[in-house]
C-alpha positions in Angstrom: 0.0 0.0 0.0 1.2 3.3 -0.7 1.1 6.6 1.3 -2.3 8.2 -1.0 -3.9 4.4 -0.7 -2.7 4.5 3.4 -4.3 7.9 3.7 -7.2 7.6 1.5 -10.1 7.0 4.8 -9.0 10.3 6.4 -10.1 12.3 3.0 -13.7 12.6 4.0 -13.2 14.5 7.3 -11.9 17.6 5.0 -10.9 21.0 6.9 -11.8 21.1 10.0 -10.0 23.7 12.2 -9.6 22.8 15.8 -6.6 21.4 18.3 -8.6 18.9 20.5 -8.3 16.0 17.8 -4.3 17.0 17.3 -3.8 17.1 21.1 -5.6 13.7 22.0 -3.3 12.2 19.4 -0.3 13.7 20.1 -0.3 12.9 23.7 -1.1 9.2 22.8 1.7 9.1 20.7 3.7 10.5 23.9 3.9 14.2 22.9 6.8 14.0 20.8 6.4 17.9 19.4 7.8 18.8 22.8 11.5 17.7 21.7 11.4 19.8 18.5 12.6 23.1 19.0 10.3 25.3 16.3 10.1 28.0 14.1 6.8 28.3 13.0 5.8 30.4 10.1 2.0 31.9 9.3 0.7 34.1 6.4 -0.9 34.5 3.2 2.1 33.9 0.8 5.9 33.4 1.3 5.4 30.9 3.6 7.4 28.0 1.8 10.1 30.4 0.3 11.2 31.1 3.8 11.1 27.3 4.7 13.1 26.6 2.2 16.1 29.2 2.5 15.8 28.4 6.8 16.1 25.1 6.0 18.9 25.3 3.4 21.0 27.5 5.2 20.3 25.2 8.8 22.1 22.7 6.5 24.7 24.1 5.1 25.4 25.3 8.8 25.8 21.8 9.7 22.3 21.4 12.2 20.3 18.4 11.7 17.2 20.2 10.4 13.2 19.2 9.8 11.1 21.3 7.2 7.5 20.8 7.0 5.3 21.8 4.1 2.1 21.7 2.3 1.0 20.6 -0.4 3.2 18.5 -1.8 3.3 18.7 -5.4 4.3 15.2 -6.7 5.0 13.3 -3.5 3.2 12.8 0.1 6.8 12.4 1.6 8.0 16.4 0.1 6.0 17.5 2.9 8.5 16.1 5.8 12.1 16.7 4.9 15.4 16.6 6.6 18.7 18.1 5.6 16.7 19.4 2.0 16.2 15.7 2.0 12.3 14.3 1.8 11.3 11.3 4.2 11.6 7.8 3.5 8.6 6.5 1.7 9.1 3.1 4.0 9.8 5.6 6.9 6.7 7.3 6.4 4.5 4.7 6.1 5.8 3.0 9.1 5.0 6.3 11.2 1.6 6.6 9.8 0.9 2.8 11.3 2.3 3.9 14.4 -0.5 7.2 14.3 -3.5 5.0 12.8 -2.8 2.5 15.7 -2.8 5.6 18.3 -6.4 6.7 16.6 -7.8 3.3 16.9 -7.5 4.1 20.7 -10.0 6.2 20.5 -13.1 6.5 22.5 -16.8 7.4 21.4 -16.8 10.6 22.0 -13.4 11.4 20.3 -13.3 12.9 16.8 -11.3 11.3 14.3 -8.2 13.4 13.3 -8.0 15.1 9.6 -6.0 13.7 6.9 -3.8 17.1 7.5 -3.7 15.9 11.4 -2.8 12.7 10.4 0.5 14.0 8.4 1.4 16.7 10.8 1.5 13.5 13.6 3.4 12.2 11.4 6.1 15.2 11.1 6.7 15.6 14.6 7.0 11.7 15.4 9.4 11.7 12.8 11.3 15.3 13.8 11.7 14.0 17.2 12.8 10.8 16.4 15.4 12.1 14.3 16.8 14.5 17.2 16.2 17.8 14.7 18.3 20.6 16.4 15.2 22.8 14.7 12.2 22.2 13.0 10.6 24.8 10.6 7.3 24.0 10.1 5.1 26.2 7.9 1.2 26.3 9.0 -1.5 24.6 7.1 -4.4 26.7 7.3 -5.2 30.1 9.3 -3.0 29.7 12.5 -4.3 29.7 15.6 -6.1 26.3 15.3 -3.9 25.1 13.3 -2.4 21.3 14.1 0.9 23.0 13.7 0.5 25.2 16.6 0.4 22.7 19.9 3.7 24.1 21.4 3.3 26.8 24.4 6.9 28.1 23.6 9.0 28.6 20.3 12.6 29.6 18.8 10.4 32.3 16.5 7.1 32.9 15.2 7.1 34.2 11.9 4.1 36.5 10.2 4.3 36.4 6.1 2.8 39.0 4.3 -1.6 38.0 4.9 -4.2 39.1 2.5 -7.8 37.8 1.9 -7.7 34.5 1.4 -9.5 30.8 2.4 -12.3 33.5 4.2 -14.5 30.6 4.4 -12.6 29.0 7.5 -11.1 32.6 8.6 -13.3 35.2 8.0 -14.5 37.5 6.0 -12.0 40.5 6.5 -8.6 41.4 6.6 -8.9 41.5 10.6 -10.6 38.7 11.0 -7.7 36.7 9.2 -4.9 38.7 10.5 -5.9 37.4 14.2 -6.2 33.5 13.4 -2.6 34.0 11.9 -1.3 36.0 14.7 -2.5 33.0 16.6 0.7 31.1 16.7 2.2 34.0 18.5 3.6 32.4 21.8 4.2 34.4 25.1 7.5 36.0 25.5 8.8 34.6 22.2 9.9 36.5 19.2 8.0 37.1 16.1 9.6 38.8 13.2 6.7 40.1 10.8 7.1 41.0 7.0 5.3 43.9 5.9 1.7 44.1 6.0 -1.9 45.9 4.9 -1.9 48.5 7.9 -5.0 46.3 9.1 -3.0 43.2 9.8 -0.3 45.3 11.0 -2.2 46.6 14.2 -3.7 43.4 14.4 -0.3 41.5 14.6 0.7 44.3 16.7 -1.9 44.1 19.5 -1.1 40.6 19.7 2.6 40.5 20.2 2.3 43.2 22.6 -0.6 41.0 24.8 1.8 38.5 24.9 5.4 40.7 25.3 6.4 39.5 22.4 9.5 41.1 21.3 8.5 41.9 17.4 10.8 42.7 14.7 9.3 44.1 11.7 11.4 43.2 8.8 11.9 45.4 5.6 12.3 44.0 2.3 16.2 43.9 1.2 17.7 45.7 -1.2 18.8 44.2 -5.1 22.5 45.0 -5.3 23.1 43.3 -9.1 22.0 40.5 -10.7 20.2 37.7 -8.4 21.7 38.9 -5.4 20.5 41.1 -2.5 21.5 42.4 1.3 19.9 42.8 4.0 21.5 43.9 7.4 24.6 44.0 6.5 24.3 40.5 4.6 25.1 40.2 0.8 23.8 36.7 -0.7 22.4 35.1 -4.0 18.9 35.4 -4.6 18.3 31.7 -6.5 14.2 32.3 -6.4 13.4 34.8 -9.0 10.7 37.8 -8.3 11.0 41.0 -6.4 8.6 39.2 -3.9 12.1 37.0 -3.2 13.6 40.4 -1.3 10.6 40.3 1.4 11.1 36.3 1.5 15.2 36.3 1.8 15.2 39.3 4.4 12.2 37.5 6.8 14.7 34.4 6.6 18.3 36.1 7.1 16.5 38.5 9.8 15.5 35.1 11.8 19.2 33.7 11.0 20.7 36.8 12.5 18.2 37.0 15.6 19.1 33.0 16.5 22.7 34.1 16.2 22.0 36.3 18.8 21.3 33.6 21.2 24.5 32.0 20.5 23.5 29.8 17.1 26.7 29.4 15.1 25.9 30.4 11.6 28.5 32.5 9.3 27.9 34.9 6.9 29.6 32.3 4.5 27.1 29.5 5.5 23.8 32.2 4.6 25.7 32.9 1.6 25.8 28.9 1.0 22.8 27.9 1.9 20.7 31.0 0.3 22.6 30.0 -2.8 21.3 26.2 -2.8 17.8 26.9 -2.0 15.4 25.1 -4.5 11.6 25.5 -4.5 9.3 23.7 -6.9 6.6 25.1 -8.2 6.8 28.7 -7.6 8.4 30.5 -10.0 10.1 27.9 -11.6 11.4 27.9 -15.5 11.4 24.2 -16.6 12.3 22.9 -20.2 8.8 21.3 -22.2 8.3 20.3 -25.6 11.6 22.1 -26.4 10.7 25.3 -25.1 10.8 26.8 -21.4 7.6 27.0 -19.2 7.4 28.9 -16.3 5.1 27.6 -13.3 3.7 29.4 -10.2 1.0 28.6 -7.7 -0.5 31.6 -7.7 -3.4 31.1 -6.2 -4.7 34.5 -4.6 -4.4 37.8 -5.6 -1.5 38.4 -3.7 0.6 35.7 -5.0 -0.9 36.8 -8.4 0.2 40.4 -8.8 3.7 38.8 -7.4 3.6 37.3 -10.6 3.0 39.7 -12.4 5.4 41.7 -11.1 8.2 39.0 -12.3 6.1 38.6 -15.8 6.3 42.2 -16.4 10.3 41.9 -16.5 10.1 39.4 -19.2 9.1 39.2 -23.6 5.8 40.0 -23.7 2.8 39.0 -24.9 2.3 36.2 -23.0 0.2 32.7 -23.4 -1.2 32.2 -20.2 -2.5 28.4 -18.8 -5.1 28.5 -16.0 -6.7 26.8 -14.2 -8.2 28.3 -10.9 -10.6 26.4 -7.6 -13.7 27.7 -7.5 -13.1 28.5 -4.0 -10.6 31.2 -5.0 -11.3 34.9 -6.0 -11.1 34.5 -10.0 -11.8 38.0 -11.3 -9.1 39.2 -8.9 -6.3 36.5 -10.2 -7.5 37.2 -13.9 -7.4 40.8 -13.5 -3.7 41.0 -11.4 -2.5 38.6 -14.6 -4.2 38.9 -17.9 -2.7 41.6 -19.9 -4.3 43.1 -23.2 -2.4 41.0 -25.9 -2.3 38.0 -24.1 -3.5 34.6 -25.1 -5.5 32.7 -22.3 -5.9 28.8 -22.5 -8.3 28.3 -19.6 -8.2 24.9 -17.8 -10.2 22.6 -14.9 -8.0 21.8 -12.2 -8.1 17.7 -12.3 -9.3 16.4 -9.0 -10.5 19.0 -7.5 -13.2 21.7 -6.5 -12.6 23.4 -10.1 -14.3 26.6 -11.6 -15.2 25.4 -15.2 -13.0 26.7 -17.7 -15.9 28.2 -19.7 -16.5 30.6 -16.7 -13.4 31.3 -16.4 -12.8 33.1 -20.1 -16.3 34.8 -19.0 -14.7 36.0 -16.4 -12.0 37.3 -17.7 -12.1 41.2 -19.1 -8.6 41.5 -20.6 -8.1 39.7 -23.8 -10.0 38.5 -27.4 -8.2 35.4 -27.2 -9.7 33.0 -24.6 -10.1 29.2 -25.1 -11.1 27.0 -22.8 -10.2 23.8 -23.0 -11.8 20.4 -21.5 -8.2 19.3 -19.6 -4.8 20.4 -19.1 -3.5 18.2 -21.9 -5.7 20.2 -24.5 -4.5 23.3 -23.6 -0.9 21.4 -23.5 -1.2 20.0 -27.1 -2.7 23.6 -28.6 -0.2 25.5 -27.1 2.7 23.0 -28.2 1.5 23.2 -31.8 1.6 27.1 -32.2 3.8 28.7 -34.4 5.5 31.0 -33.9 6.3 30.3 -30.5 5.1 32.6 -28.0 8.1 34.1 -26.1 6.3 33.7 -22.7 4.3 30.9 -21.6 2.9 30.8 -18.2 1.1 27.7 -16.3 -0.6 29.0 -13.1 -3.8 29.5 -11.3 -3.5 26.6 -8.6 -0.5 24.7 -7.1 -2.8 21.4 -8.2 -2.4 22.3 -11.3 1.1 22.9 -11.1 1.7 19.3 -9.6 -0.9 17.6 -12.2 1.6 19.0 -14.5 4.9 17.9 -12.7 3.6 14.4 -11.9 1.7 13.7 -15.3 3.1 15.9 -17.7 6.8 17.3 -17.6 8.4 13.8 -17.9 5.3 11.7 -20.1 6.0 10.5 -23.4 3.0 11.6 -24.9 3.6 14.4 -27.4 1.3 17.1 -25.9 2.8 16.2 -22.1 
């Protein structure tokens, strides 16, 4: 069996917020997520850049370090990895008996944990039996009922840029979301904070200040040539692309330089190192299809959109754009922040999941002539591979499903329109 087939009877219990279920099972498994020290990381977007850079530099530092992530994009086991390395499939799958057999405990009035719940058991059993000098664990949903967040004290707390998004488990405004996110502040421990709306800002503000907090709002750094920046002093290679990447890389070296405050032993030469080797799939990522180079992103609010489009705008325009959006998500607002007059839009379903129909989404859409939707990612695929001329810029996006449909079905097939 693998780890979707193991996992499969925890699908139906979907999202449901709430730290009962995660502490009844953790404390049956013996409460392993208090021997991993934590840096825990909230927000809207930037969330898994920062991951990835903390975790890549950890490494190249020389600590034994855990990262935990969501969603994967190809493989359950991305989600747990240590030393940039992802878990054992045979590891994992061990560990999730060990945390079905802890659920089977269960009385008749407990709830059954979440799939998520399930996997985030998983991630600390696993952090703590590999003796992780630091864990960076990135938060699934919202914050403060987050499974992530069962730990009364931290290294740092963390607070990514937040903007309306997933308002149908947080809330419906700015303020409302801001203070489930601020929920994994801890009392007395750090939080460094990227910038934010001024309405999250005195949200997050009132919160680390309840809980004397010491906050450290961190600026963006500065680009001093090609691909690389400083911040504080710090001058490293920037190997993410997008102007969003100088908010991302200055919220990571600010929380390298505050631990090295308390004594951690990280050079300037090891953030130079492990800035340098930090990979990311899926966000921002060039790869080489059907002879000619695709670039993929998430971007699945408008936040993350418009950071997009700030990194499109720097490259050959007009663009072919493929989408494919949930119909959870704000469309006209990712449309809008993308689309460009000019443009050519292949619109998409996202396979597997809650999907706004692609016909809707070309009605949607104000900006260009040229919309087609298409009945499946391999349509649009096999259209766009057939054009000639070849656009200069082509751009799969909309939903990080999409993007791993594409990695795990597409980039590597043999069939001529994958």
């Amino acid at each position: 069996m693998n780890i979707h087939q193991s996992l499969a009877s925890f699908q139906k219990f979907g999202v449901n917020l709430g730290l009962t279920r995660i502490e009844n099972l953790l404390n049956k498994l013996g409460n392993p997520e208090t021997e991993v020290p934590l840096i825990h990381v909230a927000g809207s977007n930037g969330k898994g850049s920062v991951c990835a850079y903390l975790s890549s530099v950890f490494t190249a530092a020389g600590y034994r370090v855990g990262r935990y992530t969501s969603p994967h994009l190809v493989n359950w086991t991305e989600r747990i990895c240590l030393n940039e390395q992802p878990i054992a499939q045979g590891d994992f799958l061990d560990l999730l008996e060990t945390v079905k057999d802890a659920i089977g405990e269960n009385n008749s009035e407990e709830e059954t944990p979440t799939l998520f719940e399930v996997v985030t058991a998983v991630a600390w059993l696993y952090f703590a039996q590999q003796k992780v000098d630091v864990a960076v664990m990135e938060v699934g949903l919202g914050g403060r009922l987050d499974a992530t967040n069962v730990k009364d004290e931290v290294l740092a707390s963390l607070i990514m840029p937040i903007s309306m998004e997933h308002w149908q488990h947080l809330g419906d405004t700015l303020t409302k979301i801001a203070t489930e996110k601020a929920g994994i502040l801890k009392s007395h421990c750090p939080v460094l904070i990227a910038p934010q709306d001024p309405e999250a800002a005195t949200v997050i503000q009132q919160r680390a200040d309840a809980l004397s907090c010491p906050a450290a709002w961190v600026k963006p750094a500065t680009m001093t040539a090609d691909n690389w920046a400083m911040y504080n002093g710090i001058t490293y290679p920037l190997p993410l692309p997008g102007p969003v990447q100088l908010t991302n890389s200055a919220v990571a070296v600010a929380t390298l330089q505050y631990l090295r405050q308390q004594s951690w032993q990280i050079s300037d030469a090891q953030i130079r190192d492990g800035m340098n080797n930090t990979r990311w799939l899926g966000r921002l990522q060039w790869v080489k299809w059907q002879g000619r180079w695709l670039l993929l992103d998430g971007a699945h609010n408008p936040a993350a959109a418009q950071a997009l489009r700030e990194y499109v705008d720097t490259l050959p325009q007009p663009v072919t754009w493929i989408m494919g959006i949930l119909s959870t998500k704000e469309q006209d607002k990712i449309l809008n922040h993308l689309v460009r007059p000019g443009d050519t839009l292949y619109t998409v379903p996202v396979p597997d999941h809650g999907t706004t129909p692609a016909t809707e989404l070309c009605q949607m859409q104000q900006q260009v002539n040229d919309c087609f939707p298409c009945d499946s990612l391999e349509t649009a695929l096999q259209t766009v591979s057939s054009l000639q001329p070849q656009s200069p810029t082509t751009i799969l996006c909309g939903s990080l499903y999409l993007v791993s449909y594409f990695l795990g079905n597409c980039l590597h097939s043999d069939a001529a329109y994958c």
